[in-house]
C-alpha positions in Angstrom: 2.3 5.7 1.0 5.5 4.9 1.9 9.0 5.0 -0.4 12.5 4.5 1.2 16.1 5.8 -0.3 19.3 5.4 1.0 22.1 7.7 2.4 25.4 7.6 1.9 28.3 8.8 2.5 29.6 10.5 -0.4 27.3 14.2 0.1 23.8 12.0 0.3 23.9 12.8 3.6 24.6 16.4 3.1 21.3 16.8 0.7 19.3 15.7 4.4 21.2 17.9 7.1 21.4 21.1 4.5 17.9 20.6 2.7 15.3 18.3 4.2 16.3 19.4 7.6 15.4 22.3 6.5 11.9 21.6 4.9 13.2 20.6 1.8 14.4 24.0 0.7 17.8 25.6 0.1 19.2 26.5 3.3 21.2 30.1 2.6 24.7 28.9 3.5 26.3 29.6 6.6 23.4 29.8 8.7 22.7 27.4 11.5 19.9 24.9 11.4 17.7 26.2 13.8 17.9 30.5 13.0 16.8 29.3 9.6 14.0 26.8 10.7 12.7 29.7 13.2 12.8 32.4 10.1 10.9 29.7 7.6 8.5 28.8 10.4 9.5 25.0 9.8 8.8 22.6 12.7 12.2 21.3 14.3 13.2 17.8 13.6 11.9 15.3 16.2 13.6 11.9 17.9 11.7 9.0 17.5 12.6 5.0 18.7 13.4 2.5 20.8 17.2 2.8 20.7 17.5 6.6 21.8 18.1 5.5 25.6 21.6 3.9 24.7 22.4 7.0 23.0 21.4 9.4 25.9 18.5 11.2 23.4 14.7 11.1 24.3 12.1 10.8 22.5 10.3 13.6 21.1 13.2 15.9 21.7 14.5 18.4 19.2 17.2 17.3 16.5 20.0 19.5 16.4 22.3 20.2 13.5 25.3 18.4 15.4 23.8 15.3 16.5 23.0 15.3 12.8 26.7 15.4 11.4 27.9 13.4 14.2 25.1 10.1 13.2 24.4 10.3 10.0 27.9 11.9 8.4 30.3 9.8 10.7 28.1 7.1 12.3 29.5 8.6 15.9 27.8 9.2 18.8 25.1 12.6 19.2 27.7 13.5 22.3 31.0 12.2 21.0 32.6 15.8 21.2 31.8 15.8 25.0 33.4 12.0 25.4 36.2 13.0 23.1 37.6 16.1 25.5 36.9 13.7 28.6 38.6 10.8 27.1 41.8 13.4 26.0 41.4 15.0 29.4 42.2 11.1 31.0 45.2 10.8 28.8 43.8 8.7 25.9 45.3 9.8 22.7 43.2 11.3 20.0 42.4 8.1 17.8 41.4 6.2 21.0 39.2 8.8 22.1 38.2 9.4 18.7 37.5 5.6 18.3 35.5 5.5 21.8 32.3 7.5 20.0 32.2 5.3 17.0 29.1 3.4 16.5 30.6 0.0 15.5 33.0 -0.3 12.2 35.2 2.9 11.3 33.7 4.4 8.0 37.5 4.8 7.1 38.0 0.5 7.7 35.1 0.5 5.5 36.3 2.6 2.7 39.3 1.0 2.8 37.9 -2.8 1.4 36.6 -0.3 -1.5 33.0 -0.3 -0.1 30.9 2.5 0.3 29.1 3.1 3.6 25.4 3.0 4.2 24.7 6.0 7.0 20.9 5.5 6.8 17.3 5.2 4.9 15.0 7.6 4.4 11.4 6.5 4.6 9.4 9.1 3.5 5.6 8.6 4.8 2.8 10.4 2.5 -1.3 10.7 2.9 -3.1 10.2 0.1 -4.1 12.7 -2.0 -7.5 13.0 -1.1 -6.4 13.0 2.4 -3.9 15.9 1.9 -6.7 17.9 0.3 -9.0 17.8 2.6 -6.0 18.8 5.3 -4.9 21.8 3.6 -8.6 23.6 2.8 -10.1 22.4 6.5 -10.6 24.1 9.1 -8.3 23.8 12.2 -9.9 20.9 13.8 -10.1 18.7 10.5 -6.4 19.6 10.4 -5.5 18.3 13.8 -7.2 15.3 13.4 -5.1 14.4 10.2 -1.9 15.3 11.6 -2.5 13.6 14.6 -3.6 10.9 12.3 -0.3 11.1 10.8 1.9 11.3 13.7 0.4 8.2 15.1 0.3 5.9 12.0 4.3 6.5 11.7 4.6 5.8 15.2 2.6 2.4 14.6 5.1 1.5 11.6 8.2 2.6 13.3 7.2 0.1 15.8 6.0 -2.7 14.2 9.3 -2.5 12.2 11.4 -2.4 15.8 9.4 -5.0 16.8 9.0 -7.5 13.9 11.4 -6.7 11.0 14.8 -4.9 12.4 17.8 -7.2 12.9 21.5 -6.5 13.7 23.8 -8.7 11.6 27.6 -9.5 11.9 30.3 -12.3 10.6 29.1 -11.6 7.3 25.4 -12.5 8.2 25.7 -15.6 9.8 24.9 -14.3 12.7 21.7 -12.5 13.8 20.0 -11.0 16.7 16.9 -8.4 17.3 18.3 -4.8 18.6 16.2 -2.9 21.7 15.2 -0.2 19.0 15.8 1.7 16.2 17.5 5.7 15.9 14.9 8.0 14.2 15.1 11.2 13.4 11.8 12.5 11.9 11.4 15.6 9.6 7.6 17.1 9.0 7.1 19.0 5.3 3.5 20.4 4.4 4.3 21.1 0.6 5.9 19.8 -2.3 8.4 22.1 -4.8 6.0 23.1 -6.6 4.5 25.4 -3.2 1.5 23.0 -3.3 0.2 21.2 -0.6 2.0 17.6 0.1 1.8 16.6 3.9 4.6 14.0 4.4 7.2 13.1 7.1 10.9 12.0 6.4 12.3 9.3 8.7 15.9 8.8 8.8 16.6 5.4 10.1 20.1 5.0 11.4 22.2 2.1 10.0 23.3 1.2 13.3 21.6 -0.7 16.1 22.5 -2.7 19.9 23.6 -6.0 19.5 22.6 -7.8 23.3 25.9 -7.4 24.4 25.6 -3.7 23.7 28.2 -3.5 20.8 26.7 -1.4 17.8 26.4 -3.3 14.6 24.9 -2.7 10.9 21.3 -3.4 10.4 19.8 -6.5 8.0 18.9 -3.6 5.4 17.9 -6.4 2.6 15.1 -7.3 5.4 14.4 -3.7 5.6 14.0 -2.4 2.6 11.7 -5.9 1.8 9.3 -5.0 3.9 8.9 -1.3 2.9 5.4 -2.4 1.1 3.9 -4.0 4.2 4.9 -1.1 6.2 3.3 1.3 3.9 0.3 -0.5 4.1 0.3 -0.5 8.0 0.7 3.7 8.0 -2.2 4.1 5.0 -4.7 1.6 6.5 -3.9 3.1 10.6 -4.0 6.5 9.3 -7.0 6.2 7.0 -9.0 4.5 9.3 -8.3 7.1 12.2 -9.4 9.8 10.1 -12.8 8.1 9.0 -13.4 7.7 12.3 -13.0 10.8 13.6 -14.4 12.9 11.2 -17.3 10.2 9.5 -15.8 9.6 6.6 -15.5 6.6 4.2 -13.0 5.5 1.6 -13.7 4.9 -2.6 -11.5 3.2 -5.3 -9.7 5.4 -7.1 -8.2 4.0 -10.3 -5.0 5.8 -11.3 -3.1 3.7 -14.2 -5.6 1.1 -15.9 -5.2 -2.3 -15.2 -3.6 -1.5 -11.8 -4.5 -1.2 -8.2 -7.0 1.6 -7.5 -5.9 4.1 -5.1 -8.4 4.4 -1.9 -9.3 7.9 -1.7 -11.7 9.6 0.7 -15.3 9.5 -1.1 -16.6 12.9 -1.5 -13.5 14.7 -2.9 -13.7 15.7 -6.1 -11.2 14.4 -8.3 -10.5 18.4 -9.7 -9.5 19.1 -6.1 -6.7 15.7 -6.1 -5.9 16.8 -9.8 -5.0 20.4 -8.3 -2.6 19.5 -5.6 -1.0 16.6 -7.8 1.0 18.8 -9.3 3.8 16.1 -9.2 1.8 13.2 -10.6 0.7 15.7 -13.4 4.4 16.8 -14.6 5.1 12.3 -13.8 2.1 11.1 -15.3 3.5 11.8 -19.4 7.3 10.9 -18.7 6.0 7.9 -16.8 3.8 6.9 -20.1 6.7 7.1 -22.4 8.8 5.5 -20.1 6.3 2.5 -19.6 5.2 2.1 -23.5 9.5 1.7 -24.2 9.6 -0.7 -21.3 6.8 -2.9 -23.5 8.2 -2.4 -26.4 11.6 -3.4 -25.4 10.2 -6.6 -23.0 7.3 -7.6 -24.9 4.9 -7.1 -21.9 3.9 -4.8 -19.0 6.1 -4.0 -16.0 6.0 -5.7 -13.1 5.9 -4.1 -9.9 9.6 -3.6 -9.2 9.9 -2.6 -12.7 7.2 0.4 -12.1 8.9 1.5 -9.3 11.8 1.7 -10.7 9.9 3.6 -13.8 8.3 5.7 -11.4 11.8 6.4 -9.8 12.9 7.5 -13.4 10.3 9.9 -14.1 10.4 11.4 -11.0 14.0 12.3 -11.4 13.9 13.9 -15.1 10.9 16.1 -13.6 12.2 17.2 -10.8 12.9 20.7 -10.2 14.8 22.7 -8.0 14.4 23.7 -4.3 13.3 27.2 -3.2 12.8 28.8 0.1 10.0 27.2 2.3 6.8 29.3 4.2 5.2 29.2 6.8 2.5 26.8 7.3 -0.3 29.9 7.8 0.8 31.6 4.9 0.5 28.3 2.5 -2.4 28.0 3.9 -3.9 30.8 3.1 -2.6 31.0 -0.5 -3.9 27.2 -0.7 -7.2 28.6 -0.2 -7.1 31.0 -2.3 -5.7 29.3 -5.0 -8.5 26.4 -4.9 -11.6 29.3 -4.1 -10.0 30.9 -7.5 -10.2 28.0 -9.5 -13.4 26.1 -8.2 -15.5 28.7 -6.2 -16.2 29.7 -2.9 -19.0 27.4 -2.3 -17.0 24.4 -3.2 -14.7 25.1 -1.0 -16.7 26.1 2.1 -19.0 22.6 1.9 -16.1 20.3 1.5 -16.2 18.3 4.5 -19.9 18.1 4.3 -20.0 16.6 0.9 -17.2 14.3 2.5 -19.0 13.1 5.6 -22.9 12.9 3.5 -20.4 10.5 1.2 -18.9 8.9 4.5 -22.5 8.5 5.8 -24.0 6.4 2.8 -21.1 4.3 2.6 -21.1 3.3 6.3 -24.9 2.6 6.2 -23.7 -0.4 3.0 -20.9 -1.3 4.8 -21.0 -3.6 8.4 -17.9 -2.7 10.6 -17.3 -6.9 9.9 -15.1 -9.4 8.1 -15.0 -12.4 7.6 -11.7 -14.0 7.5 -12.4 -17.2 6.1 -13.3 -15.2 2.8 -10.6 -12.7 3.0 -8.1 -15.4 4.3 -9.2 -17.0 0.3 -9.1 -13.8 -1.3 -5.5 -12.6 -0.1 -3.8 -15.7 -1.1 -5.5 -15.5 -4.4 -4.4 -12.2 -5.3 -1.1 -12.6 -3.8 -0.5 -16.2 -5.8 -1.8 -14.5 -9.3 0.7 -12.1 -8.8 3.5 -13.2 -7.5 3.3 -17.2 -7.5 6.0 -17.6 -5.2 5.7 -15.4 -2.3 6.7 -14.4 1.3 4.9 -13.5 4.7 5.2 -9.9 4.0 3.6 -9.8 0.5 0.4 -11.7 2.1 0.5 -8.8 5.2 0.7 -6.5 2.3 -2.3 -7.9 1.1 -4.2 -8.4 4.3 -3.7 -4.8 5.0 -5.0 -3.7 1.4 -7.9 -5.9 2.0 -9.1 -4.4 5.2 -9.0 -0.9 3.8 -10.8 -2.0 1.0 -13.4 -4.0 2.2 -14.0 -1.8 5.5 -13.8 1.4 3.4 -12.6 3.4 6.9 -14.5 1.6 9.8 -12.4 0.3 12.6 -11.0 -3.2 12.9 -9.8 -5.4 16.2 -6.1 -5.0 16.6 -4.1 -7.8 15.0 -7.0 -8.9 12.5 -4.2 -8.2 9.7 -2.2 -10.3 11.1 -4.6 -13.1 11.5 -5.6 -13.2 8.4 -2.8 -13.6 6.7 -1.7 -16.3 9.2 -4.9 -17.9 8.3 -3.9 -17.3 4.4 -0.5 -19.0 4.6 -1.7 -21.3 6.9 -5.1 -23.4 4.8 -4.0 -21.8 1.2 -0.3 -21.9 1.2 2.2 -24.2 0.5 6.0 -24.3 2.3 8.3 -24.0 -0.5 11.7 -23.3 1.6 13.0 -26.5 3.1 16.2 -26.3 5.4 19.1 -27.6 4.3 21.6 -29.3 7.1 24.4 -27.1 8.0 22.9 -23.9 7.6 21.1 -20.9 9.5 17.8 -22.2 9.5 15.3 -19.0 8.3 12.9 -17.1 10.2 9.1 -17.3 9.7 8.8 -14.4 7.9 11.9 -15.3 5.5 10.1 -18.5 3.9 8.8 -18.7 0.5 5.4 -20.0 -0.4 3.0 -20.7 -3.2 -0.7 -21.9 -3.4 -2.6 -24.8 -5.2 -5.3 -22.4 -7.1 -4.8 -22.5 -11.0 -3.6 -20.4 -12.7 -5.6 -17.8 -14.1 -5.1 -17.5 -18.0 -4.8 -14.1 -19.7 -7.1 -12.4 -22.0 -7.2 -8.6 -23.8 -9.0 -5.9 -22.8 -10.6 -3.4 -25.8 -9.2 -0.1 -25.9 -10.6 3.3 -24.5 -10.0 6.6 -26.6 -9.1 5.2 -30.0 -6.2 2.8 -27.9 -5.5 -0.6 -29.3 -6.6 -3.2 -27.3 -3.9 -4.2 -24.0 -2.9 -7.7 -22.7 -4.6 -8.1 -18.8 -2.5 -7.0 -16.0 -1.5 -9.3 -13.0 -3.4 -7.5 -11.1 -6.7 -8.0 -13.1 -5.8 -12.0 -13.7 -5.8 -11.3 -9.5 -9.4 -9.9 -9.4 -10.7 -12.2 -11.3 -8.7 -15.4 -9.4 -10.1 -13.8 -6.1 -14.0 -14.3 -7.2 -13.3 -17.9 -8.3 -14.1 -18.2 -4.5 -17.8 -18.2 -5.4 -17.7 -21.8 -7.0 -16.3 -22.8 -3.5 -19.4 -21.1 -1.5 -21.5 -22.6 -4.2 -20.5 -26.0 -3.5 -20.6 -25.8 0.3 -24.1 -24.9 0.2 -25.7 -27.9 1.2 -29.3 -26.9 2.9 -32.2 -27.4 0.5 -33.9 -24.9 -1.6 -36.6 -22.9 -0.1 -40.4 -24.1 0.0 -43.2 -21.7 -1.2 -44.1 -19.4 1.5 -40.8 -20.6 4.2 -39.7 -17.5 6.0 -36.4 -16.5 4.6 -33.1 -16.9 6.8 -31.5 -14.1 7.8 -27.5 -14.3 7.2 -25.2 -13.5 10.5 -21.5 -12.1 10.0 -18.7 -13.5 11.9 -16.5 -11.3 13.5 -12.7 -11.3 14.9 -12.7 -11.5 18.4 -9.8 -13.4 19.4 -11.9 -16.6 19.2 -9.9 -19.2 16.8 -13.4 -20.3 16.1 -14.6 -17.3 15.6 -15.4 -18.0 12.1 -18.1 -20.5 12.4 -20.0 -18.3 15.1 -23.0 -16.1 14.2 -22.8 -13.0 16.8 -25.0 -10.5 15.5 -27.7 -10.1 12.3 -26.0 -8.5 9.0 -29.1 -7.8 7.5 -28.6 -9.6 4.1 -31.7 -11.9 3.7 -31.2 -14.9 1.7 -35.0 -15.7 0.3 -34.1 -19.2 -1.7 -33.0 -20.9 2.4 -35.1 -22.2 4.7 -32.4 -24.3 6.8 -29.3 -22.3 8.9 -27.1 -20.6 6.5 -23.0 -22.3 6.7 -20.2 -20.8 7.4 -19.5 -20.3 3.3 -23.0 -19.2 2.8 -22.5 -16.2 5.9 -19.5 -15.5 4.1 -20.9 -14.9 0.8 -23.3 -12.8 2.3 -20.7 -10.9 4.0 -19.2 -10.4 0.8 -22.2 -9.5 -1.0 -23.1 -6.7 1.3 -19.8 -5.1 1.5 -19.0 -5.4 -2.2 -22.2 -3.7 -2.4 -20.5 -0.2 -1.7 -17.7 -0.6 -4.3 -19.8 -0.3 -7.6 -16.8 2.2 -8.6 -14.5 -1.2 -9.3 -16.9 -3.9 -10.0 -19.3 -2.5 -12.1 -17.2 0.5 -14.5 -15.3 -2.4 -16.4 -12.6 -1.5 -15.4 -10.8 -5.3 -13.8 -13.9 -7.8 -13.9 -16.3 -6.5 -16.2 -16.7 -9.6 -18.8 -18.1 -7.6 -21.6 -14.5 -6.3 -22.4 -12.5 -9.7 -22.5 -14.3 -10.3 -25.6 -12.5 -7.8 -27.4 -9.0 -9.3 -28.4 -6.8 -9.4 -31.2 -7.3 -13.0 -32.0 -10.7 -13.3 -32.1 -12.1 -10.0 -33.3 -12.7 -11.9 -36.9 -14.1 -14.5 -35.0 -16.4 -12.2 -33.5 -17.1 -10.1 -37.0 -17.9 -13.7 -38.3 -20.2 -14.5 -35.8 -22.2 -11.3 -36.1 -22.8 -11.9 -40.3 -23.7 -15.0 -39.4 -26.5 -13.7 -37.2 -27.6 -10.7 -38.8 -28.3 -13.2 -41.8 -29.8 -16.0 -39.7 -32.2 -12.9 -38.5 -32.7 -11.8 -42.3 -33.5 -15.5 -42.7 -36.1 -15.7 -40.3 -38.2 -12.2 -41.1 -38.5 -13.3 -44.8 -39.8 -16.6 -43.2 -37.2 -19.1 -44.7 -35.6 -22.0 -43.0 -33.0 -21.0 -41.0 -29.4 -21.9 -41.8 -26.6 -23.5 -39.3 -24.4 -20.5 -38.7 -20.3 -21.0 -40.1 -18.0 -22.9 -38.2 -16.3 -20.2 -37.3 -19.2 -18.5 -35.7 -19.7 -21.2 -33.4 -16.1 -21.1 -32.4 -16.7 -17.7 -31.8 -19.7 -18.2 -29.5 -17.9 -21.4 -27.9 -15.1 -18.4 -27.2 -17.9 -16.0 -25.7 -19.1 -18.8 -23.6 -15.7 -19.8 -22.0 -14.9 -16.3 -21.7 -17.3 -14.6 -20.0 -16.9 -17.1 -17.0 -15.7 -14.7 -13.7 -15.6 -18.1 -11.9 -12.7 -19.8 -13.7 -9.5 -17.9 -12.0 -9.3 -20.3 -9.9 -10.5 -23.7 -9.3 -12.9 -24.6 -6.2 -10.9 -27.4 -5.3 -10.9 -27.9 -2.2 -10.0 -25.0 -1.1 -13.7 -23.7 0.2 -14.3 -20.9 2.2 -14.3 -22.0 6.1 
């Protein structure tokens, strides 16, 4: 997970050089930076990117409380009090040598047009729960291999932002260009304020970067903070899938709010065990509620996604409490252990990462370590379209990203297959929607907008759980369902003829990514998913549907708990629950009618509205029309 905030000037960037320097604790007053990391046992801050060099800082070098006033309180240079006595030793006076360590505009010239300076972001990377869990009760080698995990998914984001999203912009944007790096300074915290366990990593992203000629200018932070979902996406999916790797492991669905995106969690850890170190999300979870029923109340519908961030933001604020002095990591720890040996026993405990890696082990045996892209390539711009309708590179990277993690459930991927596919996605199921206009900068690739021809999936209720009334479909739901309206595609495409009595069956092959831009039509190795009803070759669609079948065949947690695409509960809506009451008198006495040995009757018109409903409803095929949009 991934959120992002911004400092200011006005004490925001106090809160980071007094408290999260400081393991996000109250640092006693008066006491330098580094005495009171040493007493707390808190790891020192760390430099991190590309555009340390100009600044005379290395990477992986130790942050010091100065260099932290001097960048992110003035935007000045980490040695500026060195260049100011050379500069007054040479005769300057002391605004020039003053104005010689500035990194680009004066924070005064920008205070006096009335505007208030933007010193940094803070993007905060978090494992997921399950992840954190299993980190804090392992042993020592389970938690090396998550931190380690850790370390090097933010170094993957950090540079795919350097290298794909960060721009320096002057003369009021018209002008753009892409800086040598970015300044990071990076902050490791193992707990949250409650004392429980929270592994996470605040990044503080200098608003300031290199120009080509060398001058220092603002950073684009609109195109930043845009692509803060596909960078989270890039840290969970690198980090998850290092981990499951390493250790054996394999990912489930984890559904959090109903209706939304599940959460993938490690399989094997008990959802007591995420419930005990989410203390947060339990003190969140009923302010979010209220918050989120007053939102539909006072909109007439769910939130969308900005809308539940900025909910989430909310509730997060009223519940927060207030800091206290951090531990060591050895004693949390220890008290970690205790506490969870306390509440769930000793033998829980101890056989953790067994029950973990037995989970991993059946999972990997379902799932191949293959994709096929032609069927995700489909089923990300789907999803993306019934959500959003108008979109932008980064939502369909976004997307790409979630489907690897959720379709691989932890096994390792070629480099750049996310990027592939959603080239592939924009590319055959996208349409351009920006169009330059004469006169103007004309955008980057990554700045057009895009939709797709797919229809619109219509909505429908879902019945209610616990006494509930019943609740309107989410977008991501209407998604799920849009996404397996690829099946009427793979349908049609199948073209060999049926099977005769005693024909061998055809065994389906997956394609794979290997850098081959034909890669999709090739069969490489046997997938093991035999297709009794062919005799002939399987198609590309058909190898895809068989891909989809096997690896779909490990998420029974999503598909099969109707939860998103379980047709029994769409049934269930306001508007035709008299239908439906109708339709069952109608039967019951069409059934008396027949025992006693009458003719039967026709049932009401109603009732066969009713079943005419059931019939159209119960179609998981209709999100989206075939088209000619077919897989491959």
């Amino acid at each position: 997970m991934l959120s992002a905030a911004k400092i200011t000037r006005r004490n925001a960037w106090r809160y980071y050089i007094r408290g999260v320097a400081f393991g996000d604790g109250r640092r006693p007053a008066g006491r330098p930076l580094k005495d009171a990391q040493q007493s707390a046992g808190l790891p020192p801050g760390r430099w991190m990117g590309l555009g340390l060099a100009a600044l005379g800082l290395n990477a992986g070098s130790v942050v010091s409380e100065r260099e932290l006033e001097l960048l992110y309180g003035e935007l000045r240079r980490p040695d500026a009090d060195r260049i100011e006595r050379e500069r007054l030793a040479d005769g300057d006076s002391p605004q020039e040598a003053r104005r010689a360590t500035v990194l680009g505009q004066p924070l005064d010239e920008i205070e006096r047009r009335s505007a208030i300076p933007l010193l940094a972001f803070d993007f905060t990377f978090r494992a997921q729960a399950s992840l954190t869990v299993l980190w804090a009760l392992g042993d020592e080698t389970v938690r090396r291999v998550i931190e380690t995990a850790h370390d090097r998914a933010i170094e993957t984001t950090l540079r795919w932002l350097e290298e794909e999203v960060a721009e320096v912009r002057w003369s009021s944007g018209r002008e753009r260009a892409k800086p040598p790096g970015l300044v990071v300074a990076a902050f490791k915290h193992f707990e949250n304020r409650d004392g429980f366990p929270l592994l996470h990593t605040h990044c503080l992203i200098l608003n300031r970067a290199q120009r080509p000629d060398g001058s220092w200018y603002a950073l684009d932070t609109v195109r930043l903070l845009q692509n803060v979902v596909a960078a989270g996406t890039l840290y969970t999916l690198t980090m998850t899938t290092e981990v499951c790797e390493e250790l054996g492991l394999a990912t489930v669905p984890r559904e959090v709010t109903p209706g939304l995106r599940p959460v993938m969690e490690i399989a094997g850890v008990d959802q007591a065990l995420i419930d005990w170190s989410s203390t947060r999300r339990e003190q969140i979870t009923p302010v979010l509620e209220r918050l989120t029923e007053q939102y539909a109340r006072d909109h007439g519908r769910l939130p969308d996604e900005r809308a539940r961030h900025g909910l989430g933001w909310w509730a997060a604020q009223d519940t927060r409490r207030k800091k206290k002095t951090p531990k060591p990591l050895e004693q949390l720890l220890a008290w970690w252990r205790a506490s969870a040996i306390w509440r769930f026993g000793q033998q829980m405990i101890e056989e953790l990462l067994q029950r973990c890696r037995a989970a991993g082990k059946a999972i990997r045996e379902r799932v191949g370590p293959r994709v096929d892209t032609a069927l995700a390539a489909v089923d990300v711009a789907a999803v993306v379209f019934t959500v959003r309708r108008t979109f932008a590179r980064r939502h369909v990277l976004a997307e790409a990203r979630r489907h690897l993690l959720e379709t691989l459930r932890g096994r390792a991927f070629p480099p750049g297959l996310d990027t592939y596919i959603a080239d592939k996605a924009l590319a055959r199921h996208s349409r351009r929607l920006t169009v330059p206009q004469p006169g103007r900068r004309t955008p980057a690739p990554d700045q057009l907008t895009y939709t797709a021809d797919f229809t619109w999936p219509t909505r429908w209720w879902i019945a209610g759980t616990d006494g509930r009334p019943p609740r309107e479909s989410s977008r991501y739901e209407r998604a799920r369902l849009a996404s397996l309206a690829l099946q009427n595609a793979i349908r049609d495409a199948r073209t060999a003829p049926p099977a005769r009595d005693g024909a061998p069956a055809a065994t389906a092959s997956a394609p794979t990514h290997t850098g081959d831009h034909h890669h999709d039509q090739a069969a490489t190795a046997p997938h093991a998913v035999d297709h009794p009803d062919r005799a002939a070759a399987l198609t590309p669609a058909q190898r895809a549907a068989a891909v989809h079948a096997h690896q779909q065949a490990a998420m029974p947690e999503e598909y099969l708990e109707g939860r998103t695409t379980d047709p029994a509960t769409w049934l269930h809506t306001p508007k035709n629950l008299a239908r439906l009451a109708a339709f069952t008198q109608a039967a019951e006495a069409r059934a008396r009618t027949i025992a006693d040995g009458a003719q039967p009757q026709q049932p009401a018109p109603d009732a066969v509205d009713a079943t005419r409903q059931q019939h159209h409803t119960t179609q998981p095929d209709q999100g989206r029309g075939a088209g000619p949009h077919r897989a491959g």
